[in-house]
N, C-alpha and C positions, 0 to 999 in steps of 0.2 A: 284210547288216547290218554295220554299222562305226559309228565314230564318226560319223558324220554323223545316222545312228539314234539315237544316243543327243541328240545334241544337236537332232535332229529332237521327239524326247521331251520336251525340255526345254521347245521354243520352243510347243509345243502338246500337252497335257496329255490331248489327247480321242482318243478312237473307239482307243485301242489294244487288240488280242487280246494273249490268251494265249499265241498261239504267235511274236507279235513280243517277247515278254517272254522268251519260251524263247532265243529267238536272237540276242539281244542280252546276255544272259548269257553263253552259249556264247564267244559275242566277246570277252568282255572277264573270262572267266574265273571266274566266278561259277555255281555251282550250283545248278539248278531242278528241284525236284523237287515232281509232282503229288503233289495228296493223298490222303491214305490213311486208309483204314477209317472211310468214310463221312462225311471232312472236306470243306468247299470251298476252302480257300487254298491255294496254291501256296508252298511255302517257295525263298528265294534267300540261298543263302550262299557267304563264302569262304573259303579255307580260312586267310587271315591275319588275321579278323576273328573277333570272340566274336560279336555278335549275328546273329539270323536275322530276315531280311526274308519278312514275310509279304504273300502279295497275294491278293483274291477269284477263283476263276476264274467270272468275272461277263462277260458281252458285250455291249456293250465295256466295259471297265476305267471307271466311271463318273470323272470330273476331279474332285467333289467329298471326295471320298474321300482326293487329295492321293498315293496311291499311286505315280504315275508320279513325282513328284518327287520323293519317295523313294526310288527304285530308282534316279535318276538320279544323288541324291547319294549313294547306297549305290556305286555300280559305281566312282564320279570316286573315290573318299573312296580 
């Protein structure tokens, strides 16, 4: 995963997993943590930002939902 991922994310919005989300964080420093006690979202945060980016763990990541370009502009930002 690298920038080419993330900017792969951008140019197409569809069919991504959860664990592409994992490791695309990872990369670029942002924190992915599964859900807990019976949640379905994934939280992504960093630690120089106030908000938390929340995603479904849904398969795959539906495009209507607009979530990947969120994470995308979350990670650039």
């Amino acid at each position: 995963m690298s920038q080419t991922t993330l900017d792969d994310m951008e140019r197409n919005p569809v069919g991504w997993r959860i664990r592409d989300i994992e490791a695309v964080c990872f990369v670029h420093g942002a924190k992915c943590s599964p859900p807990r006690g019976g949640g379905s979202h994934y939280k992504i945060s960093k630690s120089r930002k106030k908000e938390i980016l929340t995603i479904p763990f849904k398969r795959p990541i539906k495009p209507i939902y607009i979530y990947i370009k969120k994470l995308v502009a979350f990670l650039r930002d």
